[in-house]
MDTraj code that builds the backbone (N, CA, C; nanometers):
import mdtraj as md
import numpy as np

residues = "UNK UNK UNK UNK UNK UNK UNK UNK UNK UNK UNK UNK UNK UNK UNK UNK UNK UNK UNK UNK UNK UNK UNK UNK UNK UNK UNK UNK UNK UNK UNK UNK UNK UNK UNK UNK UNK UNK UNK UNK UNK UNK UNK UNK UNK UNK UNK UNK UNK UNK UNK UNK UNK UNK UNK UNK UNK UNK UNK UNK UNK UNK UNK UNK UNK UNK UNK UNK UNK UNK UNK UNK UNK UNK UNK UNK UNK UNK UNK UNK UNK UNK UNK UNK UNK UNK UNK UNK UNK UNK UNK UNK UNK UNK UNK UNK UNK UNK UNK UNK UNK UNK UNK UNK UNK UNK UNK UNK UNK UNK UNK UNK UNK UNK UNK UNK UNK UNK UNK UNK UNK UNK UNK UNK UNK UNK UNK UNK UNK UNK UNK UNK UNK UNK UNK UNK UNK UNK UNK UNK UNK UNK UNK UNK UNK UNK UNK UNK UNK UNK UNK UNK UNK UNK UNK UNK UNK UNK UNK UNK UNK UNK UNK UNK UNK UNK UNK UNK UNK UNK UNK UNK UNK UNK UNK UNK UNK UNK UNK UNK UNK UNK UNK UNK UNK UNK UNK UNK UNK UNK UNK UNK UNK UNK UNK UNK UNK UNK UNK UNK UNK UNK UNK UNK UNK UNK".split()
xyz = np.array([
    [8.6268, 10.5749, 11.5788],
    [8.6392, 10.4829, 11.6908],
    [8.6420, 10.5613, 11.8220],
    [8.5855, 10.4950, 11.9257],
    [8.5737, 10.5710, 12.0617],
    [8.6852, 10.4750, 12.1323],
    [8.7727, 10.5173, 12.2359],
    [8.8525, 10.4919, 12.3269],
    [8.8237, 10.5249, 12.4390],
    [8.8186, 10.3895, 12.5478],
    [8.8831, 10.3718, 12.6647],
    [9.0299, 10.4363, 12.7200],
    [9.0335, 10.4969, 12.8268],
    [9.2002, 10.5242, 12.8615],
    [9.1766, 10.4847, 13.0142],
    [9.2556, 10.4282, 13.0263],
    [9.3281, 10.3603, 13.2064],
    [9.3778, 10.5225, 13.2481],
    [9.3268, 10.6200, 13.3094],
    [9.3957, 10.7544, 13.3511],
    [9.3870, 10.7457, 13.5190],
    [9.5108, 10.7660, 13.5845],
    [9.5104, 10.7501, 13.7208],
    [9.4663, 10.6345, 13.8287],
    [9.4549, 10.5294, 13.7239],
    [9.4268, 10.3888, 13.7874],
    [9.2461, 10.3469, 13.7485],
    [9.2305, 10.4661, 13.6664],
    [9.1000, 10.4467, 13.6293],
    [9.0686, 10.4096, 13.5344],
    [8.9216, 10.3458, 13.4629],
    [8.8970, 10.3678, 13.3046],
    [8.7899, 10.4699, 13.3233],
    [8.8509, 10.5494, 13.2095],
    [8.7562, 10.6312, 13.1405],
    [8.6885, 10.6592, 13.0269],
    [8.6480, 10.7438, 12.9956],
    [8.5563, 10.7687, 12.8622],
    [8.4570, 10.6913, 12.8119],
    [8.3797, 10.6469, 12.6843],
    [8.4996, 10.6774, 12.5920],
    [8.5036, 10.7810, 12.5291],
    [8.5877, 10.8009, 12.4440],
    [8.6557, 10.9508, 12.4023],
    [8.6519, 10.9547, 12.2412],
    [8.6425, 11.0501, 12.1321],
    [8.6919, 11.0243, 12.0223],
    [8.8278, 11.1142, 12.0264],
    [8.8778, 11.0482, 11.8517],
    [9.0438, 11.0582, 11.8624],
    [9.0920, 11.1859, 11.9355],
    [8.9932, 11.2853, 11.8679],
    [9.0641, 11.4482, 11.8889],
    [9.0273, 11.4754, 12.0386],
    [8.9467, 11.3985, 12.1078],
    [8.9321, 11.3732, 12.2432],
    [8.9867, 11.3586, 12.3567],
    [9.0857, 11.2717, 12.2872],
    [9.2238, 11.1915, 12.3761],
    [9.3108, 11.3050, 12.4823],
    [9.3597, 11.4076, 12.3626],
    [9.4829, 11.4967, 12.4293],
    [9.3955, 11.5615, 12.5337],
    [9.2845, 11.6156, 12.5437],
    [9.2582, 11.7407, 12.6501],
    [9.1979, 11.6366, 12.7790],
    [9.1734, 11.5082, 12.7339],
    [9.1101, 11.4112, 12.8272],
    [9.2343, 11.3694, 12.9372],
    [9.3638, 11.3657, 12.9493],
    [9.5088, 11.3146, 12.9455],
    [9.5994, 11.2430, 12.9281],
    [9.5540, 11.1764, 12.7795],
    [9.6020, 11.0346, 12.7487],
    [9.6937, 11.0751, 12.7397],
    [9.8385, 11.0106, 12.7899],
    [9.9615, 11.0583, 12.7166],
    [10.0207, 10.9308, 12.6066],
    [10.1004, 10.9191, 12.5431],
    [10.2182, 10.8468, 12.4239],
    [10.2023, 10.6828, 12.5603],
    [10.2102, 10.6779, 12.6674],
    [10.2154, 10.5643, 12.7368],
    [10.1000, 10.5827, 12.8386],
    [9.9738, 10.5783, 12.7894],
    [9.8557, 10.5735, 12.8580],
    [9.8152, 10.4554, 12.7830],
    [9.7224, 10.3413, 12.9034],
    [9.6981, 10.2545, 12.7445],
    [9.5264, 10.3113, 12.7855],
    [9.5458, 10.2781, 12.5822],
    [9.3724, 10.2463, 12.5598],
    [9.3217, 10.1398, 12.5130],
    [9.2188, 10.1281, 12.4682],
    [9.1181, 10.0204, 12.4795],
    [9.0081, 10.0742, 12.4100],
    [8.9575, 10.0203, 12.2346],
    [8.8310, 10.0550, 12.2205],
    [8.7577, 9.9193, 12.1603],
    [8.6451, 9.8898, 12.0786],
    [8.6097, 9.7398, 12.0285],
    [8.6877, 9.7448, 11.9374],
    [8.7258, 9.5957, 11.9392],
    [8.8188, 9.5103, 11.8549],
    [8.9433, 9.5083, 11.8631],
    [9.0200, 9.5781, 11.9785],
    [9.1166, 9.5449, 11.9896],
    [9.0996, 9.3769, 12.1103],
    [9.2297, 9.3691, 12.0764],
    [9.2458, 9.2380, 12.1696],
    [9.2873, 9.2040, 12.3504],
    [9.3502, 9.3467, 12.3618],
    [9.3538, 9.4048, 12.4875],
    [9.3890, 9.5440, 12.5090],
    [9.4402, 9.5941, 12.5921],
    [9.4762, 9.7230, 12.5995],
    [9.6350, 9.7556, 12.5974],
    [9.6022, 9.8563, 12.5241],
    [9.7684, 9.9097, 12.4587],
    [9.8212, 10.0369, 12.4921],
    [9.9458, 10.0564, 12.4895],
    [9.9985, 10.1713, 12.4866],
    [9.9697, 10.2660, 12.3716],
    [9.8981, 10.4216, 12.4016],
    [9.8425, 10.4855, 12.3085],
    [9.9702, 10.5139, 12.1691],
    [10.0705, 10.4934, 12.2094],
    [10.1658, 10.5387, 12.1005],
    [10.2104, 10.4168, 12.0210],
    [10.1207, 10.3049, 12.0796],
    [10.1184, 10.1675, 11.9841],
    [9.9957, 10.1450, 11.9212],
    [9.9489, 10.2132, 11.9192],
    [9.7834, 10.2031, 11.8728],
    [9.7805, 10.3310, 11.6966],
    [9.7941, 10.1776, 11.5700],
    [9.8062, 10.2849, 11.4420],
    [9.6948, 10.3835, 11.4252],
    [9.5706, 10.3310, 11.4849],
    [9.5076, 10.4396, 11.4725],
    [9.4809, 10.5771, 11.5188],
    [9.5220, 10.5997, 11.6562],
    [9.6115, 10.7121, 11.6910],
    [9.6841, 10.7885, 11.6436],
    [9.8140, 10.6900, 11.5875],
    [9.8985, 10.7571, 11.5458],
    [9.8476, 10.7737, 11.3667],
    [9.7759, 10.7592, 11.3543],
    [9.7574, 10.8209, 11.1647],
    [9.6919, 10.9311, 11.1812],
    [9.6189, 10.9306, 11.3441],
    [9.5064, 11.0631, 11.3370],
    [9.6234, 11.1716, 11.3395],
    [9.7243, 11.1550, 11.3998],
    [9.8194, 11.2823, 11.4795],
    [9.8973, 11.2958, 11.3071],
    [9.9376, 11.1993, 11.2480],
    [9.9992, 11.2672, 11.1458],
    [9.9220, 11.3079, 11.0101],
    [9.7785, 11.2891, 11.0284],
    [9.7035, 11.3418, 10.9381],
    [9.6877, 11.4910, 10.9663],
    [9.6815, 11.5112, 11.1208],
    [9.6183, 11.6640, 11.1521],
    [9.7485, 11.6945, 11.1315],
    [9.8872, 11.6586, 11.1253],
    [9.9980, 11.7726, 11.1308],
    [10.0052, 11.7872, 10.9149],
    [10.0090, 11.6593, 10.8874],
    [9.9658, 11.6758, 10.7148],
    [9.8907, 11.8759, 10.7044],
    [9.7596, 11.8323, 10.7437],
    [9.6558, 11.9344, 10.7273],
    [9.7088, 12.0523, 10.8031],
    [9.7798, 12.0662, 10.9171],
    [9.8036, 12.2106, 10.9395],
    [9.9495, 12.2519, 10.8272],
    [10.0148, 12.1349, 10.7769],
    [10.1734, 12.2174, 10.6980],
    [10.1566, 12.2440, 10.5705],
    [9.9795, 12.1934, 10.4989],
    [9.9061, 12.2045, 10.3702],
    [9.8169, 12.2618, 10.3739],
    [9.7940, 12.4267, 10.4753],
    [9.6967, 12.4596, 10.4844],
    [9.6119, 12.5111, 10.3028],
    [9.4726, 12.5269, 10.3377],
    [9.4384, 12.5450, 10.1847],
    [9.5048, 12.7593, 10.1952],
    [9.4572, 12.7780, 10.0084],
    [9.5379, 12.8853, 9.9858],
    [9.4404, 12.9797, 10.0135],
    [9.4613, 13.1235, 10.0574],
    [9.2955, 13.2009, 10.0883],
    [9.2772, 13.2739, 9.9759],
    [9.1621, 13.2777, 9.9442],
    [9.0983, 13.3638, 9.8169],
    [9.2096, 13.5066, 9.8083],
    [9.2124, 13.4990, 9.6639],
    [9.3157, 13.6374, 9.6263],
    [9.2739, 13.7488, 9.7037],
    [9.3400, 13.8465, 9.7731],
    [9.3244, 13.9545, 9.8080],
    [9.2861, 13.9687, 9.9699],
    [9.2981, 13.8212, 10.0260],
    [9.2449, 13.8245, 10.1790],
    [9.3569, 13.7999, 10.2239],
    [9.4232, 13.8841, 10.3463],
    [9.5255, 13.8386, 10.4248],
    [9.4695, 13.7139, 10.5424],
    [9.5593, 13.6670, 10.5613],
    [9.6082, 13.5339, 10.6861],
    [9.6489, 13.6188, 10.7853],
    [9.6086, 13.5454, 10.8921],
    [9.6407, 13.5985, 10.9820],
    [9.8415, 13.5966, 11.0181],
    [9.8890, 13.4816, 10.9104],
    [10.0233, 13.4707, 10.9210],
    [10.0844, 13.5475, 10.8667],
    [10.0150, 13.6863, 10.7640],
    [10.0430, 13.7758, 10.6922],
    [10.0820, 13.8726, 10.7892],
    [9.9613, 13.8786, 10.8647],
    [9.9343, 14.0021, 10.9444],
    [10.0415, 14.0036, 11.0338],
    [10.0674, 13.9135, 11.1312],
    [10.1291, 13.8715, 11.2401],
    [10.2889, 13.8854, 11.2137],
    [10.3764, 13.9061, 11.2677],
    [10.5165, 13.9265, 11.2344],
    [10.5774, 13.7896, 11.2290],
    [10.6716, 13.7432, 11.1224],
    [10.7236, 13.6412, 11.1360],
    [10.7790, 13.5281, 11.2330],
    [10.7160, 13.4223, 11.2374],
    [10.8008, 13.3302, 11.4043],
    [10.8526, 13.2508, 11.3493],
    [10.9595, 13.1775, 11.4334],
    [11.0012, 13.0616, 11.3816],
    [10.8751, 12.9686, 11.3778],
    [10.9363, 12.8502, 11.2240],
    [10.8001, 12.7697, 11.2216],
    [10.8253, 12.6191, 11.2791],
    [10.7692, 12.5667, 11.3338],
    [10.7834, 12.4296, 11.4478],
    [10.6608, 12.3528, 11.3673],
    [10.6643, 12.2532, 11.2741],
    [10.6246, 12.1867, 11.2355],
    [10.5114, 12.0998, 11.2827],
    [10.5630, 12.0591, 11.4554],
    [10.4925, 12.0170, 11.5615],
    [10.4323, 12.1463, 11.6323],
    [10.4160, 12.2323, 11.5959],
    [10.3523, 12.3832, 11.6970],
    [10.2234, 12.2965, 11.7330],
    [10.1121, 12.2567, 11.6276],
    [10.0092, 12.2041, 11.6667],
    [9.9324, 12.0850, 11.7311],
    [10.0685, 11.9763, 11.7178],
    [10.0535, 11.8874, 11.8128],
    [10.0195, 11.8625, 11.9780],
    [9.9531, 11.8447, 12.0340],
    [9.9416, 11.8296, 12.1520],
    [10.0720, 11.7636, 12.2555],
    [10.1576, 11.8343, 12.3438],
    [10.2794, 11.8671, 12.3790],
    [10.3239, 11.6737, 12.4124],
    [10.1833, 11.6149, 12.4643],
    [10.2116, 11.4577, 12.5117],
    [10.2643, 11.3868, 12.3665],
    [10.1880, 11.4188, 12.2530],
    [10.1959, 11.3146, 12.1652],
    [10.3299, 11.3862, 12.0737],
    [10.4150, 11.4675, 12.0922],
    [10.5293, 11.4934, 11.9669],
    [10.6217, 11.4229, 11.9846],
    [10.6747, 11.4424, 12.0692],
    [10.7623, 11.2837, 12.0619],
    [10.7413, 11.1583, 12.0015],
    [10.6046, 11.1352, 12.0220],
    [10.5532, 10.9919, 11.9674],
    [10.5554, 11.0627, 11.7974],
    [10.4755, 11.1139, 11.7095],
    [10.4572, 11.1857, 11.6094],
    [10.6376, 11.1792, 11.5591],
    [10.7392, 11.2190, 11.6218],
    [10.8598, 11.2621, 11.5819],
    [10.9092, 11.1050, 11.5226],
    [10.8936, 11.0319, 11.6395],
    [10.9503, 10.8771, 11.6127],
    [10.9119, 10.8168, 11.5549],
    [10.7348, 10.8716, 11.4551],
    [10.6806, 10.8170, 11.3400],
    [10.7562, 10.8478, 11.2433],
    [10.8483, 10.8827, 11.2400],
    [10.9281, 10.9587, 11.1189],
    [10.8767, 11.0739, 10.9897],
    [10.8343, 11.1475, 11.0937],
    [10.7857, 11.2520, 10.9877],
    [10.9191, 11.2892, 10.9361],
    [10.9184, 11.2999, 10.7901],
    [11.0517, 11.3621, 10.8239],
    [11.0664, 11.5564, 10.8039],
    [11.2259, 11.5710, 10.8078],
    [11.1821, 11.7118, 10.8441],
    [11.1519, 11.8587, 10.7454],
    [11.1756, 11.7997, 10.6615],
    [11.1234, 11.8832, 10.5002],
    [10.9848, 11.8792, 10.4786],
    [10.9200, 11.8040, 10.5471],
    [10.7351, 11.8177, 10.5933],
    [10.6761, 11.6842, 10.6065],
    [10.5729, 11.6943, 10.5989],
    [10.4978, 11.5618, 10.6057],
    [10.4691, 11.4904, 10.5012],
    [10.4746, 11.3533, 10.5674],
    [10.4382, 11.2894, 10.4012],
    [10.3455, 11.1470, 10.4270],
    [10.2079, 11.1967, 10.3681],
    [10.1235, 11.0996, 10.4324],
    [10.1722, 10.9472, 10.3479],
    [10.1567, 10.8552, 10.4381],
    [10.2553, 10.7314, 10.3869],
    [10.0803, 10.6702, 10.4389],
    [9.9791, 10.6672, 10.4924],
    [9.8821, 10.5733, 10.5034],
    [9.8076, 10.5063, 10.3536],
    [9.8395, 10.3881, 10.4157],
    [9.8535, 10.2999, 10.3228],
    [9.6832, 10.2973, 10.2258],
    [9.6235, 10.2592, 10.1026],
    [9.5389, 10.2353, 10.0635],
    [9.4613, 10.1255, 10.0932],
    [9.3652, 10.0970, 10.2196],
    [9.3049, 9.9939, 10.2745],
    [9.2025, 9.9812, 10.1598],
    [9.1623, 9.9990, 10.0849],
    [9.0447, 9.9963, 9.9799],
    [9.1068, 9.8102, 9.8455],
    [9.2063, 9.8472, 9.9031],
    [9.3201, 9.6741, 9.8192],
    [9.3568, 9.5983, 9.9467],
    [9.3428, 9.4861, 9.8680],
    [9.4345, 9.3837, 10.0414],
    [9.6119, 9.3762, 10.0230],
    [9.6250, 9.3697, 10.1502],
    [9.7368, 9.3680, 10.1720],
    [9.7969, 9.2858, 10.0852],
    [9.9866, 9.2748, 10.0415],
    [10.0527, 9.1939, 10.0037],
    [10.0598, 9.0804, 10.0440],
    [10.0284, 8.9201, 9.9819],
    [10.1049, 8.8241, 9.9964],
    [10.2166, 8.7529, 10.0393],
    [10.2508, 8.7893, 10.1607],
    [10.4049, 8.7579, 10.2339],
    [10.3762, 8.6340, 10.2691],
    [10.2485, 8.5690, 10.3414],
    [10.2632, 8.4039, 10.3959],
    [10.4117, 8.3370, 10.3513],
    [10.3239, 8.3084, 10.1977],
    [10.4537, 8.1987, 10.1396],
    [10.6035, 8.2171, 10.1689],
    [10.6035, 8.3413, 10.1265],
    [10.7833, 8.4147, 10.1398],
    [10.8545, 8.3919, 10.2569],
    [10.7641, 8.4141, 10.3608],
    [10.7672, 8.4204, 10.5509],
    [10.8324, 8.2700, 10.5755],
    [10.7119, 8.1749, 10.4915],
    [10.7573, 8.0379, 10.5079],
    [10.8795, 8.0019, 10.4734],
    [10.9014, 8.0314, 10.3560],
    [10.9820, 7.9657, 10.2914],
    [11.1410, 8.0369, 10.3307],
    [11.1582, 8.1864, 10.3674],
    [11.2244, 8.2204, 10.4607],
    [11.2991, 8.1346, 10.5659],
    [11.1569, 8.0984, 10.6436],
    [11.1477, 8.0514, 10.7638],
    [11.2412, 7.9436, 10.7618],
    [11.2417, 7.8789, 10.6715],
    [11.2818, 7.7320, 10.6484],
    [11.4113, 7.7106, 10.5716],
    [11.4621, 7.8137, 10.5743],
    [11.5917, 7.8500, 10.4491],
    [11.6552, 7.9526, 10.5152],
    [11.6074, 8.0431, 10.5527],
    [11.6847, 8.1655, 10.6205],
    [11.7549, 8.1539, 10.7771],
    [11.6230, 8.2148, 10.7968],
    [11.6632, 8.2381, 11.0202],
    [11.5208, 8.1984, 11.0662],
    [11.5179, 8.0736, 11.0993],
    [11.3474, 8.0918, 11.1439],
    [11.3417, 8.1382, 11.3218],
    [11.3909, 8.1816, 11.3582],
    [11.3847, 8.2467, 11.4860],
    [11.2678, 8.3886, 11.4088],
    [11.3548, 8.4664, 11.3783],
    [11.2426, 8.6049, 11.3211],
    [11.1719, 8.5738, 11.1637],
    [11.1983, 8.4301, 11.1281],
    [11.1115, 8.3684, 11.0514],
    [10.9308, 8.4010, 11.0810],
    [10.9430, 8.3014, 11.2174],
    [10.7876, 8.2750, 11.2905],
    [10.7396, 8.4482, 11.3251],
    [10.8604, 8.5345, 11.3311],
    [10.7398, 8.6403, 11.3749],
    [10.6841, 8.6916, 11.2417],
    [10.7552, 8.6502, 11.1432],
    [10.7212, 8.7347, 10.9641],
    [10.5892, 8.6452, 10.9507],
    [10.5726, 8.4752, 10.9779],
    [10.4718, 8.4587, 10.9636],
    [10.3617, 8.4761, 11.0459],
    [10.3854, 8.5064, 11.1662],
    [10.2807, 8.5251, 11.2666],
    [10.1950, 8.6610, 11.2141],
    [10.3365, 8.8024, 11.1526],
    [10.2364, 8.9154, 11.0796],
    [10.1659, 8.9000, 10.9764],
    [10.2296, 8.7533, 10.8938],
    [10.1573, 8.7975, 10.7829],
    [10.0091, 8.6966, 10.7893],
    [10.0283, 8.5782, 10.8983],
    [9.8559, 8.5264, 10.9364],
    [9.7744, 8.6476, 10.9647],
    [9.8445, 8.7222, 11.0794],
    [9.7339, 8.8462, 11.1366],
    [9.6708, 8.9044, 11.0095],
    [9.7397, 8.9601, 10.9317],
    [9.7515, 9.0466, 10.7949],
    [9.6201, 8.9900, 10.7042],
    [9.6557, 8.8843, 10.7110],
    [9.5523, 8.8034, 10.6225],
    [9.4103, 8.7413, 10.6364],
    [9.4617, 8.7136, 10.8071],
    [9.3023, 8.7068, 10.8735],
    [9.2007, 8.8371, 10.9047],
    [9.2891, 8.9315, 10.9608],
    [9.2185, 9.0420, 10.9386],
    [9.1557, 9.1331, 10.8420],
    [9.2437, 9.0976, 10.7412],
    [9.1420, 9.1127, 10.5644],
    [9.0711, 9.0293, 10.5707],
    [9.0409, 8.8898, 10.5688],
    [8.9323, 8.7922, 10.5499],
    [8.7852, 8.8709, 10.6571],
    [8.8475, 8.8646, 10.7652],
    [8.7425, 8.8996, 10.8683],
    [8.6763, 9.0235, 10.7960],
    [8.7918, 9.1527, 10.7502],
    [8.6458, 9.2838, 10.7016],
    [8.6048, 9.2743, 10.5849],
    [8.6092, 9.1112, 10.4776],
    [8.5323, 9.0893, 10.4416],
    [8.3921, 9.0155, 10.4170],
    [8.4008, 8.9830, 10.5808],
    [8.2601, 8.8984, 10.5867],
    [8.1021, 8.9645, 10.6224],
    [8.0291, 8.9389, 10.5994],
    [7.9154, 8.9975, 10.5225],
    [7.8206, 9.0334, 10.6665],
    [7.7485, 8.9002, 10.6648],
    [7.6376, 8.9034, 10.7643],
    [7.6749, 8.7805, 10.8447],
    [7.6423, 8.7725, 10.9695],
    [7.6268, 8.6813, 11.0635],
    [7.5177, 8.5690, 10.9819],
    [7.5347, 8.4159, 11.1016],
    [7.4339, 8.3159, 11.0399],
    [7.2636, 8.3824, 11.0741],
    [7.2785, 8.4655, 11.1884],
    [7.1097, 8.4849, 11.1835],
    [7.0836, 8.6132, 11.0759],
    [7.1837, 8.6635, 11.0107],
    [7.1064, 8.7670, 10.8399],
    [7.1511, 8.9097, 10.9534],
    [7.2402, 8.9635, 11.0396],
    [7.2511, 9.0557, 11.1106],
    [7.3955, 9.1798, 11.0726],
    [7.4278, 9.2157, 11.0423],
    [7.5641, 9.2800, 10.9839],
    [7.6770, 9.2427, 11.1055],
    [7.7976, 9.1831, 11.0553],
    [7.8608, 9.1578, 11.1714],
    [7.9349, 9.2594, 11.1896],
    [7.9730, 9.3981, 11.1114],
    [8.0459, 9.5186, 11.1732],
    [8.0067, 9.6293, 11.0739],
    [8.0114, 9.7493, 11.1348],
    [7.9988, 9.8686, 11.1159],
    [8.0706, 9.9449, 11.0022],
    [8.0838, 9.9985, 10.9303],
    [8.1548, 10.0798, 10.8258],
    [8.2905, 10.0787, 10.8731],
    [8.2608, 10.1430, 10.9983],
    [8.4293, 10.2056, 11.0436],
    [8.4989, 10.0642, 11.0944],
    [8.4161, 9.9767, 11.1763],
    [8.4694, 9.8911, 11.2128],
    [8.5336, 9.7977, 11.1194],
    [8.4821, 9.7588, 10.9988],
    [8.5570, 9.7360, 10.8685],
    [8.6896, 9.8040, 10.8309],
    [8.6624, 9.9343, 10.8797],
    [8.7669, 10.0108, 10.8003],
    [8.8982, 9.9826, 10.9184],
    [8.8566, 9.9685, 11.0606],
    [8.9535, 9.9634, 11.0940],
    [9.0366, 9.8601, 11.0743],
    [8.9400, 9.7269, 11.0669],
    [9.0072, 9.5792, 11.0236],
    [9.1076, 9.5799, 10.9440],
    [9.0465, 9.6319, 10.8288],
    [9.1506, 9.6625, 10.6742],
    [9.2457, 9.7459, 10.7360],
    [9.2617, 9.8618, 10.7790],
    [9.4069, 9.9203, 10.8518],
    [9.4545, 9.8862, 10.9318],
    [9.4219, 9.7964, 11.0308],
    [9.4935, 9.6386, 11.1039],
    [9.5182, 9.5624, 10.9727],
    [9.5216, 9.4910, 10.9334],
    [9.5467, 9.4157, 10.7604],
    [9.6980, 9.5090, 10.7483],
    [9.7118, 9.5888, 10.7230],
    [9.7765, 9.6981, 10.6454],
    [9.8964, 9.7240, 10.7522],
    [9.8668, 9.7102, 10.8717],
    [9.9629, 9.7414, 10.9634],
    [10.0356, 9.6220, 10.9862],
    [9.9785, 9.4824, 11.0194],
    [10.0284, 9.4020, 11.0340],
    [10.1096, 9.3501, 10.9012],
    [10.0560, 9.3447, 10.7815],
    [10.1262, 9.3646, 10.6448],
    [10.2681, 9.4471, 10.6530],
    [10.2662, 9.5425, 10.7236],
    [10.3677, 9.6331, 10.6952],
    [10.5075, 9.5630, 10.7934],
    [10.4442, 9.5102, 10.9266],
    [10.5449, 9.4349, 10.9897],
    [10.6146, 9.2929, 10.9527],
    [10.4961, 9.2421, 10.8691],
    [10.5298, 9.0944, 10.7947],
    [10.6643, 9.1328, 10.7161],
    [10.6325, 9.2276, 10.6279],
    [10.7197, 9.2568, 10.5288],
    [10.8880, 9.2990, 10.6239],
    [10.8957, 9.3802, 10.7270],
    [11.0371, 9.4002, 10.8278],
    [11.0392, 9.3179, 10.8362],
    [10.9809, 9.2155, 10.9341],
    [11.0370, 9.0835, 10.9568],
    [11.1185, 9.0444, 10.8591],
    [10.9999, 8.9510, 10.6861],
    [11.0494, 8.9226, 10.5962],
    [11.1958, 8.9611, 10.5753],
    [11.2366, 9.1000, 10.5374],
    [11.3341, 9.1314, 10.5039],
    [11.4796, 9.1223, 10.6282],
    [11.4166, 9.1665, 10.7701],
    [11.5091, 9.0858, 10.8753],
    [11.5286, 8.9402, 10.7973],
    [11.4844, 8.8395, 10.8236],
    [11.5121, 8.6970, 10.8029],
    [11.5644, 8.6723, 10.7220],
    [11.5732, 8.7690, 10.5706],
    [11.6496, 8.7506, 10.4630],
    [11.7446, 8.7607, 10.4896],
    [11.8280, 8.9166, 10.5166],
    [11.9366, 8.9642, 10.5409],
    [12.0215, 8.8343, 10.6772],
    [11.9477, 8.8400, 10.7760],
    [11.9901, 8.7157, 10.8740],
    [12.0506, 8.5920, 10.8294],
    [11.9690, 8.5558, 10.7356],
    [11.9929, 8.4315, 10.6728],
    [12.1396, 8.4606, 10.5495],
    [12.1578, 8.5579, 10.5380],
    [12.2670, 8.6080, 10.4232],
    [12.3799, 8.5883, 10.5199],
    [12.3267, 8.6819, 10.6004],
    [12.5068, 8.6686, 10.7267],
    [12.5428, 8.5480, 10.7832],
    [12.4197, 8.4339, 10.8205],
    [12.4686, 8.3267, 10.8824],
    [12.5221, 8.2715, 10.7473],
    [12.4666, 8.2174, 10.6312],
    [12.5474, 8.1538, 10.5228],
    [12.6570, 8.2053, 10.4992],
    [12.6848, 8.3188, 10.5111],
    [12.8464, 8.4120, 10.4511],
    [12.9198, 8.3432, 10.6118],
    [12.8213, 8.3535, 10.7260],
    [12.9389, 8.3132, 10.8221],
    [13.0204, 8.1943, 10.8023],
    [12.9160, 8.0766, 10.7603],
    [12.9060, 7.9229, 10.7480],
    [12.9662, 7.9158, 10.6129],
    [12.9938, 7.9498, 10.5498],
    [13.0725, 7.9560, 10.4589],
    [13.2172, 7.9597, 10.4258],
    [13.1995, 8.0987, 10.5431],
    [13.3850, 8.1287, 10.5492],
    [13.4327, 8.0192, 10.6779],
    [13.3783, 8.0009, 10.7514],
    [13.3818, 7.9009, 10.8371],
    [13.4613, 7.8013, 10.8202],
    [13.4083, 7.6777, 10.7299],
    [13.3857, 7.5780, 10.6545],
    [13.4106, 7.5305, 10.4830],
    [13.4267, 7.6670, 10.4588],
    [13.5788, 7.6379, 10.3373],
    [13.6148, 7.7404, 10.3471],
])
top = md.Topology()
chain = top.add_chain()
for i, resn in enumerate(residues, 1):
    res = top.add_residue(resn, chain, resSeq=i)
    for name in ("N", "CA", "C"):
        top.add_atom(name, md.element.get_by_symbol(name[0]), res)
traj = md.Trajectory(xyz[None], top)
């Protein structure tokens, strides 16, 4: 995907991912590429943030070098090791608050190749039994969730034309997957919510 960035009151680019840092997007620059719905803050944008914790994945798993060749980390005298060394200085903070945690990385991106979980019903029925205040937002993620899987599976337009691109599919399905992932917090907010108001209403009232 190529990105738009608002930099200094401007738009620029567009840019690809590994593009971003030397261009000056920072964690609260927004961008903008097709298919989003408007423009966002770069440290709200999942696809951003999977690129930054894939490249830190790949630098803390480097591959092993053929027997008998030193690394240059051989050669070099021991440093302390900073997990984030290779991150670009704007985005570690953002990267940190993804919760890497600190024993290394652990790629958590989800398998877009399956559709997301089934929350609608649960959301509802939540909704209507639990707390529907953070009810409506469990179902609002899990419509997104579900429309956006439907959408990267539609084929061709009515005139026989492809209506999206490989990647653009792919990003749909990891929108699917993201919004899935918030259905499900919600979900479990509204449960727990709904536990404390009945335990309140309970002790209340007998």
């Amino acid at each position: 995907m190529r990105y738009f960035a608002m930099i200094d009151g401007e738009r620029r680019g567009p840019y690809e991912l590994d593009e971003l840092s030397a261009a000056g997007v920072r964690p609260d620059t927004y961008v903008w590429c097709k298919g989003m719905a408007d423009w966002q803050k770069a440290e709200e944008v999942a696809d951003i943030c999977r690129f930054y914790r894939r490249r830190i994945f790949d630098l803390m798993h480097p591959q092993r070098p053929a027997a008998g060749t030193q690394t240059d980390a051989q050669a070099a005298p021991a440093e302390a090791d900073d997990p984030y060394a290779d991150v670009p200085p704007r985005f570690r903070a953002m990267v940190r608050r993804g919760g890497v945690p600190p024993e290394g990385i652990r790629d958590d991106t989800p398998d877009t190749s399956v559709p997301p979980s089934p929350t609608l019903f649960i959301a509802i029925f939540l909704t209507l039994f639990c707390f529907p205040l953070t009810g409506f937002v469990a179902i609002y993620y899990s419509y997104r969730a579900r429309a956006a899987w439907t959408e990267s599976r539609r084929s061709d337009s009515k005139r026989g034309k492809p209506l999206y691109t490989d990647s653009e599919r792919e990003q749909l399905r990891a929108d699917a997957h993201d919004y899935d992932r918030s259905a499900k917090m919600w979900t479990g907010i509204t449960f727990f919510l709904g536990l404390i108001l009945f335990a309140f209403m309970g002790h209340k009232f007998f």
